[in-house]
C-alpha positions as a Markdown table, in Angstrom:
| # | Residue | x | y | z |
|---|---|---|---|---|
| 1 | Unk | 1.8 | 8.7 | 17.4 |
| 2 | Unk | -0.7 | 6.2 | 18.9 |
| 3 | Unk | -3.3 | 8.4 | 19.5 |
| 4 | Unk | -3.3 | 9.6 | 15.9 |
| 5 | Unk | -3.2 | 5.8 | 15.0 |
| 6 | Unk | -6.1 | 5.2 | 16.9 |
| 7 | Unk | -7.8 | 7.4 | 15.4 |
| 8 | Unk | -7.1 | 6.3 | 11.8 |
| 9 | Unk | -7.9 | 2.9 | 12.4 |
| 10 | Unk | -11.6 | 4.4 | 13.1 |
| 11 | Unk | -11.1 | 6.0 | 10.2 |
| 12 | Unk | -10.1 | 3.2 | 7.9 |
| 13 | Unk | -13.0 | 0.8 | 9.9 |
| 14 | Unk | -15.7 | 3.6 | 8.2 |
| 15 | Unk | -14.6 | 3.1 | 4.7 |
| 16 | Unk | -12.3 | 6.6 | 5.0 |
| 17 | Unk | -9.5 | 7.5 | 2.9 |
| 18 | Unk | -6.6 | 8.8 | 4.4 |
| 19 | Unk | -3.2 | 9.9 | 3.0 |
| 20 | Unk | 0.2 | 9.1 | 4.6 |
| 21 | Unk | 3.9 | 8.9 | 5.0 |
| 22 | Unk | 4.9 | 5.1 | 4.2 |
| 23 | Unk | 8.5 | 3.4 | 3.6 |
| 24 | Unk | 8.8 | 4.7 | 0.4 |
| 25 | Unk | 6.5 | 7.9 | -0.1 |
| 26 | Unk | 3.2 | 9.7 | 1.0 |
| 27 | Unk | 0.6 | 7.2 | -0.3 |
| 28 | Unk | -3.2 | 7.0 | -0.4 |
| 29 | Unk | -4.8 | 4.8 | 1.7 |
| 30 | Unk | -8.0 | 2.7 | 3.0 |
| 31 | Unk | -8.8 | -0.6 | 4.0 |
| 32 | Unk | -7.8 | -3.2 | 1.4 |
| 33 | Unk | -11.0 | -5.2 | 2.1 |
| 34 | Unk | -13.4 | -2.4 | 1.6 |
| 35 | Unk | -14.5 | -1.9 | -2.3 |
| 36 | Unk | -15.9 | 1.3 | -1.5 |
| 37 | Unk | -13.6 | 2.7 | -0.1 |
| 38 | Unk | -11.0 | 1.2 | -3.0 |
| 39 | Unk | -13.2 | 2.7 | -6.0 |
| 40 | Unk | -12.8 | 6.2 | -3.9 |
| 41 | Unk | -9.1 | 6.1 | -4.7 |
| 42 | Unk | -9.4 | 5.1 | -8.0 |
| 43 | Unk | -11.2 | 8.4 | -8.6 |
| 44 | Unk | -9.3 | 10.2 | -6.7 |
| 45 | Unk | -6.3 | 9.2 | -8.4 |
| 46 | Unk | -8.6 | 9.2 | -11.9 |
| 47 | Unk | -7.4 | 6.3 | -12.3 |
| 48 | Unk | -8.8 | 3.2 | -14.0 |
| 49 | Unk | -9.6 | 0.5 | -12.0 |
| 50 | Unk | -7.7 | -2.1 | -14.5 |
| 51 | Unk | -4.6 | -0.8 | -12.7 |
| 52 | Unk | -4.7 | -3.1 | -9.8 |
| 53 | Unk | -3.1 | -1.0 | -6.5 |
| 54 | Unk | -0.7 | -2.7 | -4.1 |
| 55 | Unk | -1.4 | -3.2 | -0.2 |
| 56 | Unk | 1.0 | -2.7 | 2.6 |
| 57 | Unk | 1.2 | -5.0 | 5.8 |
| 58 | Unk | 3.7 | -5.2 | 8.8 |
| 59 | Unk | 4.5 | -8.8 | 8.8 |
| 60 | Unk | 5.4 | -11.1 | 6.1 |
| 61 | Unk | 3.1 | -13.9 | 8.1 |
| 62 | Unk | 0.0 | -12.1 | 7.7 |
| 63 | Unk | 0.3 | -12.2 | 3.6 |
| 64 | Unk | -0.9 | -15.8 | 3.9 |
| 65 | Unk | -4.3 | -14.5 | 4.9 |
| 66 | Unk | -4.9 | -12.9 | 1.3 |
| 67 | Unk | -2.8 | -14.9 | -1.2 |
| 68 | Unk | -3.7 | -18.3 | -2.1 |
| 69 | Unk | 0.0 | -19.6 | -2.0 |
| 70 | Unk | 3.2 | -17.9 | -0.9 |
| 71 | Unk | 6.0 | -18.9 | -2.5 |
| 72 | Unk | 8.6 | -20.6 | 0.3 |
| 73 | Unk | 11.5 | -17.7 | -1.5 |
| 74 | Unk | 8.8 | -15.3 | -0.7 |
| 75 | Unk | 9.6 | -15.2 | 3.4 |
| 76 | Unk | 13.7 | -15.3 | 2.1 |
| 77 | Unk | 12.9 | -12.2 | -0.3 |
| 78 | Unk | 11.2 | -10.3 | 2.5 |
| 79 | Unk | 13.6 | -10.9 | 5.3 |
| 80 | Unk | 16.7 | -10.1 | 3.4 |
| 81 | Unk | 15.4 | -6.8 | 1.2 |
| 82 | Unk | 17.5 | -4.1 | 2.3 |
| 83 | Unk | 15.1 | -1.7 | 0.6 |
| 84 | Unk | 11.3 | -1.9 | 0.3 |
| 85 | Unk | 10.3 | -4.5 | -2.3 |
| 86 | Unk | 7.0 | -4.7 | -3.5 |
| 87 | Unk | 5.9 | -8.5 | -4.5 |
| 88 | Unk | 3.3 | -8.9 | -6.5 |
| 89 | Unk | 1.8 | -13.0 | -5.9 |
| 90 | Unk | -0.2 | -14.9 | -8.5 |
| 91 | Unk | -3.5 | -15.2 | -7.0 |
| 92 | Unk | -5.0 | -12.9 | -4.6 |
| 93 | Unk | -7.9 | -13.7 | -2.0 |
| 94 | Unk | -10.0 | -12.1 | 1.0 |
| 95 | Unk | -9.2 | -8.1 | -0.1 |
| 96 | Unk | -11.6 | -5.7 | -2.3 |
| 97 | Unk | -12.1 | -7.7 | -5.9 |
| 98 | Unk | -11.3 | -3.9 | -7.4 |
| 99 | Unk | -8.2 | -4.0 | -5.6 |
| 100 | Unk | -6.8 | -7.2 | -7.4 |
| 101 | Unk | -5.3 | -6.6 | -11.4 |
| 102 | Unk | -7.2 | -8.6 | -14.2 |
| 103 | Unk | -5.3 | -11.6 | -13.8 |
| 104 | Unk | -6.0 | -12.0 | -9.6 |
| 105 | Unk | -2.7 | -11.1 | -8.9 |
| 106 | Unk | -2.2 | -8.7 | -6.0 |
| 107 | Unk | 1.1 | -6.7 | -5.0 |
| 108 | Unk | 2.0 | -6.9 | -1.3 |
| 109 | Unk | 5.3 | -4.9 | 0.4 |
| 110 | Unk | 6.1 | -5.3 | 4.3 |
| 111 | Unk | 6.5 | -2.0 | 5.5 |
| 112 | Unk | 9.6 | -1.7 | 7.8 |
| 113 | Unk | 9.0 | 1.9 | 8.6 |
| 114 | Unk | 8.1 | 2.7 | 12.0 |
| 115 | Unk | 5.0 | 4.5 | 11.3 |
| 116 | Unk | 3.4 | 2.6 | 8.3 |
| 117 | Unk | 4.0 | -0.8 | 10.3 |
| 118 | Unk | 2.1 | 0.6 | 13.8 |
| 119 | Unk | -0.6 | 1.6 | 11.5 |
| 120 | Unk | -1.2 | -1.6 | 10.2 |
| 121 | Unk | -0.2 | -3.9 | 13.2 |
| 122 | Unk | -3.1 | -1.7 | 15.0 |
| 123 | Unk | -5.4 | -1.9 | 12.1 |
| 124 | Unk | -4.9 | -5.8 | 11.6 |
| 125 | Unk | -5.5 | -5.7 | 7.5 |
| 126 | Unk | -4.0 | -4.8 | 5.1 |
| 127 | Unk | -3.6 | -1.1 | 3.9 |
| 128 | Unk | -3.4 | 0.1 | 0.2 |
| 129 | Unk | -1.0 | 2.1 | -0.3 |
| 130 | Unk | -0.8 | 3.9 | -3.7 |
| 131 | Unk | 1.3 | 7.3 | -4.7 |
| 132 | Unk | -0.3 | 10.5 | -3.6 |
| 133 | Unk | -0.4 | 12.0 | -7.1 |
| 134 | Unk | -3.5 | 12.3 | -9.7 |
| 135 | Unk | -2.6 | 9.4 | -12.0 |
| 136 | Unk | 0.1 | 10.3 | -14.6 |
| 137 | Unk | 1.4 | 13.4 | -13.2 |
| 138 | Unk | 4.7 | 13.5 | -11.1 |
| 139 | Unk | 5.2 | 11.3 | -7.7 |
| 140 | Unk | 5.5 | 13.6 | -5.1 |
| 141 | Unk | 8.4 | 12.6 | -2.6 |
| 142 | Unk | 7.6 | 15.0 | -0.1 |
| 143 | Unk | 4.4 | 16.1 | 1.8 |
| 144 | Unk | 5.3 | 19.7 | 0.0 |
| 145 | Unk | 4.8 | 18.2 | -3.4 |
| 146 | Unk | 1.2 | 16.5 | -2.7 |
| 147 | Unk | -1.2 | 19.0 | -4.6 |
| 148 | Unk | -4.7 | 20.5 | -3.2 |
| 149 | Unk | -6.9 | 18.0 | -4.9 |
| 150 | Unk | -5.1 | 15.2 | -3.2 |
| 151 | Unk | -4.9 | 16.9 | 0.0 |
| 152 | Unk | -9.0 | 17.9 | 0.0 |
| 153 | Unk | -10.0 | 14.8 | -1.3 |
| 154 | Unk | -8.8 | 12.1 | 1.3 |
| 155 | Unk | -10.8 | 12.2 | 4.9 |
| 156 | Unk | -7.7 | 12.4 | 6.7 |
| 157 | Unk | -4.4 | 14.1 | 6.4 |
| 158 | Unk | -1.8 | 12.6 | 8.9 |
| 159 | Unk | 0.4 | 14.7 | 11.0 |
| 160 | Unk | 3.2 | 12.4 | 11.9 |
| 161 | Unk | 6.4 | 12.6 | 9.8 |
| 162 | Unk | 5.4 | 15.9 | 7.3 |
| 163 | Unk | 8.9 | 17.1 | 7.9 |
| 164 | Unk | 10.6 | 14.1 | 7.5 |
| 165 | Unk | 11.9 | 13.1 | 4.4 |
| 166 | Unk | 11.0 | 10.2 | 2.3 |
| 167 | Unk | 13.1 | 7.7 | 0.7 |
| 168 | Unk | 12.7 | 9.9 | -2.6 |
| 169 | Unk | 12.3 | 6.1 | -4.6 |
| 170 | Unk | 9.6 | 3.9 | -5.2 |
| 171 | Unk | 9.8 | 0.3 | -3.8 |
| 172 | Unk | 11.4 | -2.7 | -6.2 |
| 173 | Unk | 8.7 | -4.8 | -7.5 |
| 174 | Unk | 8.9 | -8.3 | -8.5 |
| 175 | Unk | 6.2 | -10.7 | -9.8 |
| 176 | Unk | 6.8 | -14.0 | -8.2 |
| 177 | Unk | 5.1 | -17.3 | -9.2 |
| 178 | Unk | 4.1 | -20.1 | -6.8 |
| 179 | Unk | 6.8 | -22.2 | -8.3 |
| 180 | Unk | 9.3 | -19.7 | -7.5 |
| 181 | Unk | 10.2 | -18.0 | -10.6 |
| 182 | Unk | 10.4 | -14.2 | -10.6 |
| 183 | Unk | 10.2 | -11.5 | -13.5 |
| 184 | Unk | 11.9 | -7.8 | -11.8 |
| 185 | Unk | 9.2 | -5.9 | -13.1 |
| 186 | Unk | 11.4 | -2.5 | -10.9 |
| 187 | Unk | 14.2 | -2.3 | -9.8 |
C-alpha cells in the first residue's frame, strides 16, 4: 500500500484524477486546491459546477487550514461519529474556488479508513472525494458497479481494496454554523 500511495500523491501533485476506495464508497478524486483538476471532475461526473463537492482529510486538526472558523462542537462531532459524517462549515478558504458551493460553504469528512487516511496524511491536503458515478445515475457501492466511462476517464485506478467491500451507505451530512447550530441535511 505505500508504494501505490507514493505513487498517487505524484499523481494528485500533477493535477491527476484518480478514483478510489474511501470510508464510505469508491470516490473520485484530486487535489482540493487545484481548480483544474476540480473542473475535470465536474465533467467527468457531467456535473455542474453549482454543486459544490466535499473534501476528505485524515485529521480533524488540519480542517482549520481551509475553514475560516470551526465550530468548538465540530472536534466533539468528529471524535465521537461512529459512522462517517460529512460536515459541511459555513465559510470555506485555501481549496479550489470551484470546489466551494455558492454560498462559500465547503463539506469536509475525516476519513477513518485505513487507506483513505494514508492517502491523505502522505499527501498533506485535502482530497475531494465525490461518488464514482456520472451525475444522476446509481452510486455504485462496489468497484464492480463503477461503469467504463468512470473507469477510462480518471488517470489512475487504484489497486488496493477492489475486493473489499464498502460500507454500501453514503456518509451523514450535517451543515454546521460557527455558532454551533446544526441542520441534518443526511442521515
Amino acid at each position: 500500500m505505500k508504494e501505490e500511495i507514493k505513487k498517487i500523491v505524484k499523481i494528485l501533485n500533477s493535477g491527476g484524477v484518480i478514483l478510489y476506495p474511501t470510508d464510505t464508497l469508491w470516490g473520485i478524486g484530486c487535489d482540493a486546491t487545484n481548480e483544474s483538476a476540480v473542473q475535470r471532475i465536474y465533467e467527468l461526473k457531467r456535473r455542474s459546477d453549482s454543486k459544490s463537492l466535499l473534501v476528505l482529510t485524515d485529521d480533524i486538526t488540519k480542517i482549520e487550514r481551509v475553514v475560516d472558523e470551526v465550530p468548538e462542537i465540530a472536534y466533539q462531532l468528529v471524535e465521537v461519529s461512529e459512522k462517517p459524517l460529512t460536515i459541511v462549515y459555513p465559510k470555506g478558504k485555501n481549496l479550489a474556488s470551484n470546489l466551494l458551493a455558492e454560498d462559500g460553504s465547503v463539506g469536509i469528512r475525516v476519513t477513518k479508513e485505513i487507506f483513505s487516511k494514508s492517502l491523505c496524511e502522505a499527501f498533506r491536503r485535502p482530497i475531494v472525494s465525490t461518488s464514482a458515478n456520472i451525475s444522476g445515475e446509481t452510486t455504485p457501492f462496489s468497484f464492480q458497479e463503477i461503469s467504463k466511462e468512470i473507469l477510462e476517464g480518471v488517470d489512475y485506478v487504484v489497486e488496493y481494496g477492489r475486493d473489499l467491500p464498502c460500507a454500501e451507505k453514503a456518509s451523514s451530512i450535517m451543515k454546521l454554523e460557527v455558532d454551533g447550530s446544526f441542520k441534518i441535511i443526511r442521515e
